[in-house]
VEXDREN-2710 file (C-alpha; in Angstrom, 1 decimal):
% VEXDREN-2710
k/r/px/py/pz
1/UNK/62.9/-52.1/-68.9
2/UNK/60.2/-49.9/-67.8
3/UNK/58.2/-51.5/-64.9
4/UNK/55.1/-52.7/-65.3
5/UNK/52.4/-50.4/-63.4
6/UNK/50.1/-52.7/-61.1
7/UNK/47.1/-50.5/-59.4
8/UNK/44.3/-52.0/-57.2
9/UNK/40.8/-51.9/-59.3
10/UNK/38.5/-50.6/-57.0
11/UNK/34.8/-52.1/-57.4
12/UNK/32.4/-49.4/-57.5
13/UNK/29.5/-51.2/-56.6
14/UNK/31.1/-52.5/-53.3
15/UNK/31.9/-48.7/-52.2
16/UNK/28.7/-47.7/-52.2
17/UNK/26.9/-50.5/-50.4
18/UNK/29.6/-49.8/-47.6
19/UNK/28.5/-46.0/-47.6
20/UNK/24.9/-47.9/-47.2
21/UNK/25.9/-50.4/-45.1
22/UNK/27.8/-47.7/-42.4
23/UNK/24.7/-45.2/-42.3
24/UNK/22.4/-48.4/-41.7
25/UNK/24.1/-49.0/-38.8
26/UNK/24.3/-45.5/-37.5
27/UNK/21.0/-45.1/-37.9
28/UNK/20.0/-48.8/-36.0
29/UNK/22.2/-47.4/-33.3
30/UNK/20.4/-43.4/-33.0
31/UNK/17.1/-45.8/-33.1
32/UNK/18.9/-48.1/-30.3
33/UNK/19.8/-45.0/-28.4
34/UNK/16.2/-43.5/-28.9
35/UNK/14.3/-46.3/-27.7
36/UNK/16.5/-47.3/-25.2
37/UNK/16.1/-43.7/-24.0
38/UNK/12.5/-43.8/-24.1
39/UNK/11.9/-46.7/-22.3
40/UNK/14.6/-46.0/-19.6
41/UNK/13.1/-42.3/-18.8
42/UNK/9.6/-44.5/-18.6
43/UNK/10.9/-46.6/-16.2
44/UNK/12.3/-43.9/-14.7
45/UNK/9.0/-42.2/-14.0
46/UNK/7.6/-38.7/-14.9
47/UNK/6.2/-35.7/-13.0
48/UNK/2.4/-36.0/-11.6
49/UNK/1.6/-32.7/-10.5
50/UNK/-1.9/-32.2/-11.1
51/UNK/-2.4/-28.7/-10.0
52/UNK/-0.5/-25.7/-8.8
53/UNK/1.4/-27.0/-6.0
54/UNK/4.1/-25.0/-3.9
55/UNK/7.0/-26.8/-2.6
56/UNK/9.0/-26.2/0.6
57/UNK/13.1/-27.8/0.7
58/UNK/14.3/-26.9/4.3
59/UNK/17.6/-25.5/4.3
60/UNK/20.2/-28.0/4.3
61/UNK/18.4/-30.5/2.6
62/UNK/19.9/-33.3/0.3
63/UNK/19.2/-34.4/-3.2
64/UNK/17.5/-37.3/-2.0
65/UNK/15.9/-36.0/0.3
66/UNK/14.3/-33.8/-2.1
67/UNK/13.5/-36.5/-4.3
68/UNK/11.8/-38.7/-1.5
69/UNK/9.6/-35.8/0.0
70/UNK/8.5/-35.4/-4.1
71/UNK/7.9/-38.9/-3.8
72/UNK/5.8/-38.6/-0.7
73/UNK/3.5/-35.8/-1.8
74/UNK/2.6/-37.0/-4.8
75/UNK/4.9/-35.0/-7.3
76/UNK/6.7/-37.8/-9.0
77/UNK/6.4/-41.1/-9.7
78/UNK/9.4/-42.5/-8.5
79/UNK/12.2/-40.6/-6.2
80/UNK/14.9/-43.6/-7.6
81/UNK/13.8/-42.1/-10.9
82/UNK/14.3/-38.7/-10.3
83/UNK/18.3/-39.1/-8.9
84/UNK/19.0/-41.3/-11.9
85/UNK/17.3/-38.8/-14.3
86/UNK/19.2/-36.2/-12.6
87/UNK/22.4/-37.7/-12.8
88/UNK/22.2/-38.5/-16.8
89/UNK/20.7/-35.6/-17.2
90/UNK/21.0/-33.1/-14.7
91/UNK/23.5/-30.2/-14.1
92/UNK/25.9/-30.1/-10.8
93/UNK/24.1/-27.3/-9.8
94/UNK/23.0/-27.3/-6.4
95/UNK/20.0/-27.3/-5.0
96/UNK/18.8/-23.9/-3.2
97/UNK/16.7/-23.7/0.0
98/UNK/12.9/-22.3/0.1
99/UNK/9.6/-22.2/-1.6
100/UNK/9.3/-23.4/-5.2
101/UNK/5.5/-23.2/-7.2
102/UNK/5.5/-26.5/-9.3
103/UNK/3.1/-26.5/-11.9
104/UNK/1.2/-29.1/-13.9
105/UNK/3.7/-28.6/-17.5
106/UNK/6.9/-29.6/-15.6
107/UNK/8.6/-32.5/-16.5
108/UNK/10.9/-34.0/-14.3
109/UNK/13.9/-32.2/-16.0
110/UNK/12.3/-28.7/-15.1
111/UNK/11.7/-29.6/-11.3
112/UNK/15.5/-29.9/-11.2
113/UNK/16.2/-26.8/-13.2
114/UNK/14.3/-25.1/-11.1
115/UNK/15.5/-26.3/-7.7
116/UNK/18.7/-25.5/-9.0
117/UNK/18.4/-22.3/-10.6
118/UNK/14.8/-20.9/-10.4
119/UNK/12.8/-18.3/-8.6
120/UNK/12.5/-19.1/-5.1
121/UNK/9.0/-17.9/-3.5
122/UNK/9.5/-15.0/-1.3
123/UNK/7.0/-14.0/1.1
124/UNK/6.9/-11.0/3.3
125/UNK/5.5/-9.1/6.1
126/UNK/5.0/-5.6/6.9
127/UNK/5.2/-3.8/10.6
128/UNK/4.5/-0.2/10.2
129/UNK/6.1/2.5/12.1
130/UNK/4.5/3.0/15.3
131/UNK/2.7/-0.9/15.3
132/UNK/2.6/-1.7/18.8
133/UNK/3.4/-5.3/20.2
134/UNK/0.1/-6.5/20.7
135/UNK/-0.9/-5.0/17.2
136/UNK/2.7/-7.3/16.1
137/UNK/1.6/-10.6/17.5
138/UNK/-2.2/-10.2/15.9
139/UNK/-0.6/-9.8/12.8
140/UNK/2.2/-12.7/13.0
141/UNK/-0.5/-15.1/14.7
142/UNK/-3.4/-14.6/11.4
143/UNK/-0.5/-15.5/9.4
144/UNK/-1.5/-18.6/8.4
145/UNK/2.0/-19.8/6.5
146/UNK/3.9/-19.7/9.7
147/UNK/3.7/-21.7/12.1
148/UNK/4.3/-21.9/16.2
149/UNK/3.1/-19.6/18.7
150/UNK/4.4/-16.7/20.9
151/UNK/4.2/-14.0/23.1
152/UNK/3.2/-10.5/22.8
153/UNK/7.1/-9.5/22.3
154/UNK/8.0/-6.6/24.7
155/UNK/7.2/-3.0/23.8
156/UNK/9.8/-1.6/22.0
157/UNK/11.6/-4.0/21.0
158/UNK/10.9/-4.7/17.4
159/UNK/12.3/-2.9/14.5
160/UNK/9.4/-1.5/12.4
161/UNK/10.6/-3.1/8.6
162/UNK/9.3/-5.6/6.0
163/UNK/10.5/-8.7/6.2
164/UNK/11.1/-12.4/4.4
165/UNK/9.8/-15.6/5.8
166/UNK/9.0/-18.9/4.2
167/UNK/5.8/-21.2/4.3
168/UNK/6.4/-23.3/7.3
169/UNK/8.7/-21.1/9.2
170/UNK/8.4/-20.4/13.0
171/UNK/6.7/-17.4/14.3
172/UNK/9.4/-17.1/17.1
173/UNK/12.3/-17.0/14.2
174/UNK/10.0/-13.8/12.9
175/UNK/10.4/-12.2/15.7
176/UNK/14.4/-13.1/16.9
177/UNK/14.8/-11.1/13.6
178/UNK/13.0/-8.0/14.3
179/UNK/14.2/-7.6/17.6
180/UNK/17.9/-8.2/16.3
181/UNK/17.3/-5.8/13.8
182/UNK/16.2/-3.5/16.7
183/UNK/18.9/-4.0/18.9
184/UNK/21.7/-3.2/16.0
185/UNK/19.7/-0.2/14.9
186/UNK/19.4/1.7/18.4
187/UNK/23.5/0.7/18.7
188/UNK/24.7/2.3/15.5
189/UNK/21.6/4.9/16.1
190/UNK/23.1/6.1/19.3
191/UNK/27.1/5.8/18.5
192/UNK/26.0/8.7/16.1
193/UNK/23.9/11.2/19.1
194/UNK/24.2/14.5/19.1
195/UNK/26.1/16.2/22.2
196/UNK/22.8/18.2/24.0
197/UNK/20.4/15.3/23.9
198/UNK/17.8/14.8/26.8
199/UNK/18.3/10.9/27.3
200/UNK/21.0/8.8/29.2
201/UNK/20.9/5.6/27.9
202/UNK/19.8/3.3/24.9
203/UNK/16.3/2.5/26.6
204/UNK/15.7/6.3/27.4
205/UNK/16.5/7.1/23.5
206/UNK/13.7/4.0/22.9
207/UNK/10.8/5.5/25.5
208/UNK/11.2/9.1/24.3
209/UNK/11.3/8.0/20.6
210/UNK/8.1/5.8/20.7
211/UNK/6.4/9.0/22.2
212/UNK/7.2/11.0/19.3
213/UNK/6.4/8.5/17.2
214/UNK/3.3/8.3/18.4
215/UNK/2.6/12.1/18.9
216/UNK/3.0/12.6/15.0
217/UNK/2.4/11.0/11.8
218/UNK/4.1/13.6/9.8
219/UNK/7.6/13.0/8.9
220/UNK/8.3/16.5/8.2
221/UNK/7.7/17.3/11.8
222/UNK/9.9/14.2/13.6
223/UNK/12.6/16.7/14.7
224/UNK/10.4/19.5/15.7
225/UNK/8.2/17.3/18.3
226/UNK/11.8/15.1/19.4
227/UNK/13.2/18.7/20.0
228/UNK/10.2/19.6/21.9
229/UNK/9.8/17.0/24.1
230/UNK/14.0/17.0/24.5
231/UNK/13.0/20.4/25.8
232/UNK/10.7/19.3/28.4
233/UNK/12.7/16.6/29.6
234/UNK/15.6/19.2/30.4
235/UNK/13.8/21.6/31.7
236/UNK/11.7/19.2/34.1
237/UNK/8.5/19.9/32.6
238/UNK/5.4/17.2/32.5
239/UNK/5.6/15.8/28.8
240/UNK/2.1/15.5/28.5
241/UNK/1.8/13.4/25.8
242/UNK/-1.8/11.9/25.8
243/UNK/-0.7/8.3/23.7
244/UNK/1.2/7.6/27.4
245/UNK/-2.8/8.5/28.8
246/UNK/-3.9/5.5/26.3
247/UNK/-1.2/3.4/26.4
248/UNK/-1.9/1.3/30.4
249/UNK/-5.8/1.4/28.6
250/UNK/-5.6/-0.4/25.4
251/UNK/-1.2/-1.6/25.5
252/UNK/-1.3/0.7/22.4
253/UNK/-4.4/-0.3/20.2
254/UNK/-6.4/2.9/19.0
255/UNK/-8.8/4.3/22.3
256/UNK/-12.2/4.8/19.8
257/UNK/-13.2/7.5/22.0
258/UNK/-11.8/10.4/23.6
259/UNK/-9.6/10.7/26.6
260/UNK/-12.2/11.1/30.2
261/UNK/-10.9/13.5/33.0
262/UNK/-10.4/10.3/35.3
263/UNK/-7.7/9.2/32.6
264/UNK/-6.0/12.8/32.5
265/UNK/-5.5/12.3/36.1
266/UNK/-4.7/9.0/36.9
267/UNK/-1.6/8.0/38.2
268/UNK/1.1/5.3/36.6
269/UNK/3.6/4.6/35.2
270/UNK/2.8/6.1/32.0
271/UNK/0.7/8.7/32.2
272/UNK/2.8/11.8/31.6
273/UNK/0.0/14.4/32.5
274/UNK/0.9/12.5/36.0
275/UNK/4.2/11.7/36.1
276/UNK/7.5/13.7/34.9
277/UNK/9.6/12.5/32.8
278/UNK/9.9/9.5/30.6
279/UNK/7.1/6.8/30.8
280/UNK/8.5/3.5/32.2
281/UNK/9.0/1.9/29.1
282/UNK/7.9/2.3/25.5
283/UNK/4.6/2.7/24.1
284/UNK/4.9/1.5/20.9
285/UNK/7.9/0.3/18.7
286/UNK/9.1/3.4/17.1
287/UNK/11.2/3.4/13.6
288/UNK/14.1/4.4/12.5
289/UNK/13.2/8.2/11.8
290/UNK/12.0/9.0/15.1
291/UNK/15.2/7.3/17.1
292/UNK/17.1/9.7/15.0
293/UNK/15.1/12.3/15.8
294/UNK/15.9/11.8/19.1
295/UNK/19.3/11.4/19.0
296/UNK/19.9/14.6/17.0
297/UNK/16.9/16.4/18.4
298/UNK/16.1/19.8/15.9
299/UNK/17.1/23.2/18.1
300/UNK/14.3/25.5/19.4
301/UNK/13.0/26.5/21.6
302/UNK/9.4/25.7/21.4
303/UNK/7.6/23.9/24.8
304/UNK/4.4/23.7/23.3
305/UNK/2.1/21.9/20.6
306/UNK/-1.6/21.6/19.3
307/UNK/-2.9/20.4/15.6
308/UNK/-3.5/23.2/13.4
309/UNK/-6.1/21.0/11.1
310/UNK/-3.8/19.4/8.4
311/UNK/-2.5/16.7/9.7
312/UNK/0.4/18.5/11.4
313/UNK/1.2/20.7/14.9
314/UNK/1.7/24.7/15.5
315/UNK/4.7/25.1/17.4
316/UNK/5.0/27.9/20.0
317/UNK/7.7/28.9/23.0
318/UNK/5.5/29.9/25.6
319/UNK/1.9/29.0/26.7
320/UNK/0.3/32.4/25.5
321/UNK/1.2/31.8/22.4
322/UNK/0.0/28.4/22.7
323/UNK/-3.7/29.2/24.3
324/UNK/-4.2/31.1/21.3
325/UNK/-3.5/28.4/18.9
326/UNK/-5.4/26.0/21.2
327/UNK/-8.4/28.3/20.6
328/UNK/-8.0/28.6/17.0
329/UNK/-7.9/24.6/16.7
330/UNK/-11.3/24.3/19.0
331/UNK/-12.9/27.4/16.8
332/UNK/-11.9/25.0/13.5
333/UNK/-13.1/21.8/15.5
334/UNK/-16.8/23.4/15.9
335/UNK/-17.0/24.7/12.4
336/UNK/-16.5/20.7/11.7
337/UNK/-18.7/19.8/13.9
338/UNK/-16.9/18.3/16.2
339/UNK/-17.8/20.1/19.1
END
């Protein structure tokens, strides 16, 4: 006998009121979710930065930390806030070290992201070739994002460069780096000298180089004038430099006049029109270029130099030929007016 088929009536009706019945809940749990969200970030607390404000995390610093010193300036509302908001929400990135500028549109959410992953504020300073120390600690002590004070560092021993600090940091720290950065230059500088060159030692490379920086601001002519003077060193001559007649006067800061007769001839440790050989010690802190120069002096044979009116110097081998340039430089000085 054939069987009898039995199926399962399914009721229509009932189907779809379970379709209905499901998305209701979903959507009573997304609302759930929403709210419970809502009220939990409130509790949480938000961002209240009201203006432009930068932001400083020392190196080393924890995530609570962080979130406390927010706290304490005014930035959020709630440092237990921020973790937990950071922890649901958050990514394990870590926090970097430095200078952050928080603005009034971040949410709590964007403080993080940019601890974590944003720009950090870099701030720099400048020493130009040929800035001597004193002219060094002016410009570190008007800085008014660092902090601490120093001494005028000695002469010579900073590296003329641009470089990084942060808001807050120590003066002192500034200049450790410069004169690290000084020390390994003149090493690696003078493990590369030429064979004939007219200094001894590391600080003799140093003196003669901050003369030559001094005695020109034309790159062009760095090897000329460090072959020059490498000339007069050798062959005993007085350098007769007149930044070494300046230098005991003003400890390297521009004269504002010209140089008096009693200067010419006074005797120190400086003064080369006085003295042969090197000054006693540096009279500005030279850069890189003109510790090379010195190292690998240009050949010549010149002895002698005067400005020719553009900036730069005529060279000549012996002191005829230089009276004659010294003459046409004072016949150009009175057509100017200058004499």
């Amino acid at each position: 006998m054939p069987r009898s088929s039995c199926r399962r009536s399914i009721d229509p009706l009932k189907g779809f009121f379970g379709k209905k019945l499901g998305w209701t809940v979903a959507l009573l749990l997304a609302v759930v979710l929403a709210a419970g969200l809502y009220f939990g970030s409130a509790a949480m607390g938000g961002a209240t930065i009201k203006e432009e404000t930068p932001f400083v995390i020392p190196a080393g610093s924890s995530l609570s930390a962080v979130a406390g010193k927010l706290e304490d300036e005014g930035l959020i509302q709630s440092s237990d806030g921020f973790l937990i908001n950071a922890r649901l929400f958050g990514s394990s990135d870590p926090i970097q070290a430095g200078e952050f500028l928080l603005t009034p549109d971040m949410s709590q959410g964007d403080i993080l992201a940019a601890f974590q992953n944003g720009d950090v504020v870099r701030r720099f300073v400048t020493i130009p070739e040929g800035m001597p120390s004193i002219l060094v600690y002016e410009k570190l002590m008007a800085e008014d994002l660092l902090t601490g004070d120093i001494d005028v560092p000695l002469e010579g021993s900073v590296l003329p460069d641009t470089y990084a600090f942060e808001r807050g940091q120590d003066r002192g720290e500034i200049i450790e780096q410069m004169q690290t950065a000084m020390d390994t230059y003149l090493a690696e500088a003078w493990a590369k000298r030429g064979p004939n060159i007219a200094v001894e030692t590391m600080r003799e490379a140093l003196i003669l180089a901050s003369v030559v920086e001094k005695e020109t601001g034309t790159a062009a002519e760095r090897g000329t004038v460090a072959g020059l003077y490498s000339n007069r060193v050798k062959s005993g001559m007085l350098l007769q430099a007149d930044p070494t007649i300046i230098y005991p006067i003003t400890k390297g800061k521009p004269l504002g006049r010209r140089i008096r007769q009693s200067e010419i001839a006074a005797v120190n440790g400086y003064n080369t029109y006085t003295r042969v050989g090197l000054p006693e010690g540096p009279i500005t802190n030279p850069g890189r270029e003109s510790i090379a120069a010195v190292l690998n002096p240009e050949p010549h044979n010149y002895l002698f130099m005067v400005a020719d009116g553009t900036g730069g110097h005529e060279f000549n081998a012996t002191l005829e030929g230089h009276n004659a340039a010294v003459e046409k430089w004072y016949q150009l000085r009175r057509e100017r007016g200058e004499m």
